[in-house]
Structure formats: structure tokens, C-alpha cells
C-alpha positions as CSV (number, residue, x, y, z in Angstrom):
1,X,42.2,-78.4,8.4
2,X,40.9,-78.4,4.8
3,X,43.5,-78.9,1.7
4,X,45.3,-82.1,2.3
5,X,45.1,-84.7,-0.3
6,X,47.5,-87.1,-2.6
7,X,47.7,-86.7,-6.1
8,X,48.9,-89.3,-8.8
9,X,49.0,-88.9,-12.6
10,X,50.8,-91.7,-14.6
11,X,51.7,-89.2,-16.9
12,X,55.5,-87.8,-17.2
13,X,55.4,-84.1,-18.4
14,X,58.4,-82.6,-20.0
15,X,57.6,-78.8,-19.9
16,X,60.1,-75.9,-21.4
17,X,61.8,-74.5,-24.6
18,X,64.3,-77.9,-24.7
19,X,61.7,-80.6,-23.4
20,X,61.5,-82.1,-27.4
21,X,64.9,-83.4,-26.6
22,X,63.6,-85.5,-23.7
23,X,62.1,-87.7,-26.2
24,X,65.2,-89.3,-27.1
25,X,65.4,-90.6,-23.8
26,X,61.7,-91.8,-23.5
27,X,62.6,-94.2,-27.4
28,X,64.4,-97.1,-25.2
29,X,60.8,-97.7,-23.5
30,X,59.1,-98.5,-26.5
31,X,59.0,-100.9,-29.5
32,X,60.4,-100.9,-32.7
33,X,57.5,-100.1,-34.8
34,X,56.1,-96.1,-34.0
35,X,52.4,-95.0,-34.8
36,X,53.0,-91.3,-35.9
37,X,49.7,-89.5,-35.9
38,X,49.6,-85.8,-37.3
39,X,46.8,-83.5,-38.4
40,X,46.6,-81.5,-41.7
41,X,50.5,-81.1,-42.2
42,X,51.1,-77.6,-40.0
43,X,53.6,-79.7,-38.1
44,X,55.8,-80.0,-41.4
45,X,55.5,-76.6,-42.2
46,X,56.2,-75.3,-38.9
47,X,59.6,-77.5,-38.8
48,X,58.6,-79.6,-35.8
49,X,57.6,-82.7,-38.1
50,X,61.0,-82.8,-39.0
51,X,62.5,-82.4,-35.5
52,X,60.7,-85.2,-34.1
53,X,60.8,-87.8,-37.1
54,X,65.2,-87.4,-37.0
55,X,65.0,-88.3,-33.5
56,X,63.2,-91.1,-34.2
57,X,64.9,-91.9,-37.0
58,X,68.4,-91.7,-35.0
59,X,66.6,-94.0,-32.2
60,X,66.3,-96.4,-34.8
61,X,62.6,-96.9,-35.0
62,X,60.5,-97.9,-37.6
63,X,57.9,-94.8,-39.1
64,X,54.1,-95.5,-39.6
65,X,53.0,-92.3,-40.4
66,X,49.0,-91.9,-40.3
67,X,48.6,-88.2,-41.3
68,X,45.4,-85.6,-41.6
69,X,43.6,-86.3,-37.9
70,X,41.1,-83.5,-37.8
71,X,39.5,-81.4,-35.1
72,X,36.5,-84.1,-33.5
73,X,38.4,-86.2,-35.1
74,X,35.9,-89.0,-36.8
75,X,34.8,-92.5,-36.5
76,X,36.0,-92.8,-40.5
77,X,39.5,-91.6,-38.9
78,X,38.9,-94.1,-36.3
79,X,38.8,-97.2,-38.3
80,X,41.4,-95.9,-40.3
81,X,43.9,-95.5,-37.7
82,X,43.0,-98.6,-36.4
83,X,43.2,-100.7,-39.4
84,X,47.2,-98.9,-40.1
85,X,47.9,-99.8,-36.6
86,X,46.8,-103.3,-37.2
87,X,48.3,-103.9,-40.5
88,X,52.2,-102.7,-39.8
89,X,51.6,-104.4,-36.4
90,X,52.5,-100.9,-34.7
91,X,54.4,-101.6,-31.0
92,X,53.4,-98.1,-30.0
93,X,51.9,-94.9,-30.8
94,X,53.3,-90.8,-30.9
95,X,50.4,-88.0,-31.2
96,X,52.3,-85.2,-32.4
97,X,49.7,-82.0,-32.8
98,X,46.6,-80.5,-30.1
99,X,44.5,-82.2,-28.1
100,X,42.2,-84.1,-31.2
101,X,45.5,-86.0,-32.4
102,X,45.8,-87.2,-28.5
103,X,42.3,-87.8,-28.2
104,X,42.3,-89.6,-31.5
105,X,45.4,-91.6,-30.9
106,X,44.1,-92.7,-27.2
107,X,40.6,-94.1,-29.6
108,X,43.2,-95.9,-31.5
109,X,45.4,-97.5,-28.6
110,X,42.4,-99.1,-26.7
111,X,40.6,-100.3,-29.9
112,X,43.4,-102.3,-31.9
113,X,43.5,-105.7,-30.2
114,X,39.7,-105.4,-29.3
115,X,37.6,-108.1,-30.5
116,X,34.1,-106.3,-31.5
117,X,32.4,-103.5,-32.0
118,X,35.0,-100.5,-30.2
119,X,32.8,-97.9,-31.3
120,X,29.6,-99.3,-29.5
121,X,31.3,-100.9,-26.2
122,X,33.9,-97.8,-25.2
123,X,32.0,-94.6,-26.9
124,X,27.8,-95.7,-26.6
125,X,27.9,-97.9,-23.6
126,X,31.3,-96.4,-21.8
127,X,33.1,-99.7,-21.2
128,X,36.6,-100.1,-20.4
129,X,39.0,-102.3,-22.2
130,X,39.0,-105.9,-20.3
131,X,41.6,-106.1,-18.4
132,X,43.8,-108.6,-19.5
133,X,43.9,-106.9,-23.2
134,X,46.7,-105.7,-24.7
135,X,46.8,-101.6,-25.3
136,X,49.0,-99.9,-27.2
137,X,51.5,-97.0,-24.9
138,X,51.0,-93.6,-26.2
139,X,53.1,-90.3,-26.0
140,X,52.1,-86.9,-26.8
141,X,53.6,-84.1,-28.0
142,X,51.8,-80.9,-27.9
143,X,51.7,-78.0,-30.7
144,X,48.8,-76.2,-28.7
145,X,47.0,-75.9,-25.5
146,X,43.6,-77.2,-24.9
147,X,42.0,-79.3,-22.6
148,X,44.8,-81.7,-21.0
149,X,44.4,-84.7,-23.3
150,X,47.7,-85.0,-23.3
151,X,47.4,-85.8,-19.1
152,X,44.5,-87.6,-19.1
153,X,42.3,-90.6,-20.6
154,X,39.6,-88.7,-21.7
155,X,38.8,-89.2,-25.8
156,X,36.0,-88.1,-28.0
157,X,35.3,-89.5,-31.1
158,X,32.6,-88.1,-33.6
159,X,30.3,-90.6,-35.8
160,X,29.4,-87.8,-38.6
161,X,27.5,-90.1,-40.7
162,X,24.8,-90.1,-37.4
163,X,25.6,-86.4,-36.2
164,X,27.2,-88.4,-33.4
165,X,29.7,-87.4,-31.3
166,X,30.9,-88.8,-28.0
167,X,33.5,-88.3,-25.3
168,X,34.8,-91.5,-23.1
169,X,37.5,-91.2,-20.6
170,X,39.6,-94.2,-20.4
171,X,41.2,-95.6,-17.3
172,X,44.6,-95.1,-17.2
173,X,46.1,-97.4,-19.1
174,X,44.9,-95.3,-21.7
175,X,46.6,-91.9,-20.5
176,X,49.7,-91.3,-22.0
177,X,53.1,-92.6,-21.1
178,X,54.7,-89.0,-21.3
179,X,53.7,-85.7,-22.8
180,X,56.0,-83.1,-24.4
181,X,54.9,-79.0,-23.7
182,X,57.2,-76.5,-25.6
183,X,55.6,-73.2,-24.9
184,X,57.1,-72.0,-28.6
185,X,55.5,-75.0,-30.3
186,X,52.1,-73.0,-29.4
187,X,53.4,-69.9,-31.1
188,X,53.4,-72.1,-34.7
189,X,49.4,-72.4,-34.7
190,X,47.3,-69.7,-36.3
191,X,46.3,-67.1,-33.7
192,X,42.6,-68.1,-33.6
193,X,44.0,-71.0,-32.2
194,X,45.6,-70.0,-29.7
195,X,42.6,-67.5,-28.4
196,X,41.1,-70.4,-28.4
197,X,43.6,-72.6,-26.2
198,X,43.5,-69.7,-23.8
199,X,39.8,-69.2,-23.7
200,X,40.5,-73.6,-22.5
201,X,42.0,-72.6,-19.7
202,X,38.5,-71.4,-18.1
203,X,37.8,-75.1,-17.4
204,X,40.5,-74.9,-14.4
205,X,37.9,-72.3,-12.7
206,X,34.4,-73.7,-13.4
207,X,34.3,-76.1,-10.2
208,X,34.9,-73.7,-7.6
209,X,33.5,-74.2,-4.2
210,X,31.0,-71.4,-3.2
211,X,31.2,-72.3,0.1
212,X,35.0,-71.6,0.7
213,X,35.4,-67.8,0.3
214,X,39.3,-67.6,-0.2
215,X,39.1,-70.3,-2.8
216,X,36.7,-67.3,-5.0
217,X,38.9,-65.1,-4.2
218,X,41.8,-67.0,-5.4
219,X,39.6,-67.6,-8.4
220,X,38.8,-64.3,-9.6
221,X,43.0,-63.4,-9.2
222,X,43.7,-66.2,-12.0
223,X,41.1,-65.0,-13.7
224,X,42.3,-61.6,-13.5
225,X,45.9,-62.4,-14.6
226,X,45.1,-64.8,-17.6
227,X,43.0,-62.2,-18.9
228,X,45.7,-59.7,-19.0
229,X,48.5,-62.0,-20.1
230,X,46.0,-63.0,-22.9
231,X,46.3,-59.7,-24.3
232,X,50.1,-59.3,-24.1
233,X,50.3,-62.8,-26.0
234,X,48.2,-62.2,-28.7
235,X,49.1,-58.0,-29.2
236,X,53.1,-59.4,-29.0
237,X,53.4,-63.1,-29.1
238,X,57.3,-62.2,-28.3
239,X,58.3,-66.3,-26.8
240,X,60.3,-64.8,-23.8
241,X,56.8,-63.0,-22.7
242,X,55.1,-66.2,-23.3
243,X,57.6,-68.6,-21.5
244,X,57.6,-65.9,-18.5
245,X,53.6,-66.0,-18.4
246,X,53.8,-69.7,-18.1
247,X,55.8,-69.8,-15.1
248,X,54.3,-66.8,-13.5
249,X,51.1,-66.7,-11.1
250,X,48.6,-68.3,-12.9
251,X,48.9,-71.8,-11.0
252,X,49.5,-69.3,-7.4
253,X,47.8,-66.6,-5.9
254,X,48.1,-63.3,-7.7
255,X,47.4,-60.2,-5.6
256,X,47.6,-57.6,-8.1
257,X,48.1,-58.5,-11.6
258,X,49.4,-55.4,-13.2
259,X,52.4,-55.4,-11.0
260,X,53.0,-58.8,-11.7
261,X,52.8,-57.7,-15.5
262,X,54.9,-54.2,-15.0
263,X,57.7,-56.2,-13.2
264,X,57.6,-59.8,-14.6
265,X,56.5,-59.0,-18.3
266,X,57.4,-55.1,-19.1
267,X,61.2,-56.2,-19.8
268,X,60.3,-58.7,-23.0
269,X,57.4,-56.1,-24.3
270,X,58.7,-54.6,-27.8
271,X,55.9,-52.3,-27.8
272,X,56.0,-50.4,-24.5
273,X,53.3,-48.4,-24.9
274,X,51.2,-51.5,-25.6
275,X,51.0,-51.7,-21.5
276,X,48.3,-49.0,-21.6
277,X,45.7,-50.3,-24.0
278,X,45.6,-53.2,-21.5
């Protein structure tokens, strides 16, 4: 009998239109002093900066704010982040932006109480963290999709003064405590971003086994439908179509994708003839 297995991930995920709120409840788990890492300042435009800093603000913590983490974010960053941590003796650390800021801030949580050279022991050689030091708990919460940083330990860190750049999965100390998904929060990026958090999602079909025929099968369905749904999100990015792609038949088998469109999706569509450029 082929399928059984047990599955553990440390990480709590809050997932839906109202999971931001959850983080009000998650604020008793942590320190006083927060570690707020943001990229280039879309977050306060879009209005979620400002939703996430009053709920902090009513839990009563303390703000560090360490702002403008870039895509591959940078061993310059690094240090930077690092050093802030280390100055306003941060208790923890919230990535609020995509997958970089999480990558970023994972960098920053196993490197602030390590004595010696971070960059060369965890990035060049792909050492651990000893185990009896101290890391800093992270949470994320995500503005786009990507590559599941936000589940996982996995953080890459670019030296641009060497053309450098290097990926290190942490153990899981190093994953984060909780993660935040808000399927409208990805609707605030700029739409090549989004093409490219979709074109991400390939990664869950590289490792298929060639061996096992209905598993290929299986394969080619979710394939099939995230193609298609791709083109509804980007032609009518409409947040009822995008929530209802979300919890439609891209994690199950999916027989025939257009009638999962015509019946699922059809409903939301503002443009009804859009169905037949598809």
C-alpha cells in the first residue's frame, strides 16, 4: 500500500480574508520588544502597515521598525538587521512583506547572539546554530506568494560585493512560529508580481515520481487548472474569484478543469465573455 506517511510542520498557518486578526492572539507568546522588518514601503501604501502596527500597538509592544529589505535581500542588509536587533535588544521578530523579508528575517534570528563570523559558518559552510544558543522567534505575514518561506527554514542571503549569493535552510528552530496568508493581501502587489508568485507554484510539480503513473496524471490536472485560474486572476483579479481559486482543486484531483471553472468561478467573473479567450 503506497501513500502512508506522518507529516509535522512547527509552523501555525492562519489562512483566509480575517486571518490578520489572529495575530492579536499570537502577541501574548512573545516579548515586549518586536523586530518589524518591511521592504520598500508598498505595505504602507497598500494600508496593511498600518493594520498590523495598531495591533501591535494595542498589544502593548514595543516597535523596532527595520524598513527597505529588498528582493535577495543582501549581506549589507544582513549586518544591518542584525546590528538593530542587537542594539534595541529585540525579544522577537515580525516579517511583514514576500518571501525575501521572511528569508531575510530568518538570517537575522539565527545570527544575533552568534559569536563569529554568521555569514561564513551558516551561508559558506551550512552550519546550524549550536544548540544551546539563543534564537530569536519569528512570525510572518505574507503580502505575496512565493516559495513557502513563510513554512519553512530555508533563507538566502546575497553577498553583492562578491556576486555571492547563497541559500541555507535552517533547522527548525529557525521556521517561523506562525504565518499569516490573506489571499487579498496578494492583490496589493503590482501584477508582475503576482505572475510571478503563480509561475512559484510550479515548484509543487517538479519532483514527481515517473514511476507511479496516477501521480502524472494527477500532475498534469494541477497543472491544467492553475494554468487556467492564472488567467482569470490576472484578466479579473475580482477577490471572490481569487479566494474561490484558493480553496478549489489545486491541492485535489481535478478531472476537468473547465467545469470546475464554469461552475466554481463563472458566478464572480465580471466579464462573462472573458470565459472564452481562456
Amino acid at each position: 500500500m503506497q501513500g502512508n506517511f506522518t507529516y509535522y510542520n512547527p509552523t501555525k498557518l492562519y489562512f483566509g480574508e480575517e486571518s490578520l486578526n489572529k495575530l492579536k492572539g499570537e502577541l501574548a507568546n512573545f516579548g515586549q520588544t518586536v523586530l518589524l522588518n518591511y521592504g520598500s514601503g508598498s505595505v504602507k501604501r497598500n494600508g496593511i502597515y498600518d493594520q498590523v502596527v495598531a495591533i501591535l500597538r494595542d498589544g502593548g509592544k514595543t516597535i523596532v521598525e527595520n524598513p527597505g529589505v529588498m528582493s535577495n535581500p543582501t549581506l549589507e542588509k544582513l549586518n544591518e538587521g542584525i546590528r538593530i536587533a542587537r542594539e534595541h535588544k529585540v525579544d522577537w521578530i515580525l516579517s511583514l512583506g514576500g518571501g525575501s523579508v521572511c528569508d531575510y528575517s530568518k538570517g537575522v534570528a539565527a545570527s544575533v547572539f552568534f559569536e563569529g563570523d554568521y555569514w561564513q559558518n551558516f551561508w559558506v559552510e551550512g552550519n546550524q546554530p549550536p544548540k544551546d544558543q539563543r534564537i530569536l522567534p519569528i512570525g510572518c505575514i505574507l503580502t505575496m506568494a512565493g516559495t513557502g518561506s513563510e513554512m519553512n527554514g530555508g533563507s538566502v542571503i546575497t553577498d553583492a560585493e562578491h556576486s555571492n549569493k547563497l541559500g541555507h535552510v535552517f533547522d527548525s528552530r529557525l521556521m517561523p512560529k506562525f504565518a499569516i496568508l490573506n489571499p487579498r493581501f496578494t492583490m496589493t502587489v503590482p501584477v508582475e508580481q503576482m505572475k510571478a508568485g503563480i509561475y512559484e507554484s510550479t515548484y509543487c510539480y517538479q519532483n514527481k515520481p515517473d514511476h507511479w503513473s496516477d501521480a502524472q496524471t494527477l500532475h498534469r490536472q494541477k497543472m491544467g487548472a492553475a494554468s487556467l485560474y492564472a488567467k482569470i486572476l490576472l484578466q479579473d483579479p475580482d477577490f471572490a474569484a481569487q479566494a474561490t481559486a484558493y480553496r478549489l482543486d489545486l491541492l485535489r484531483r481535478v478531472t476537468n478543469p473547465r467545469s470546475a471553472v464554469d461552475k466554481h468561478l463563472k458566478p464572480y467573473l465580471r466579464n462573462q465573455q472573458m470565459l472564452t479567450s481562456l
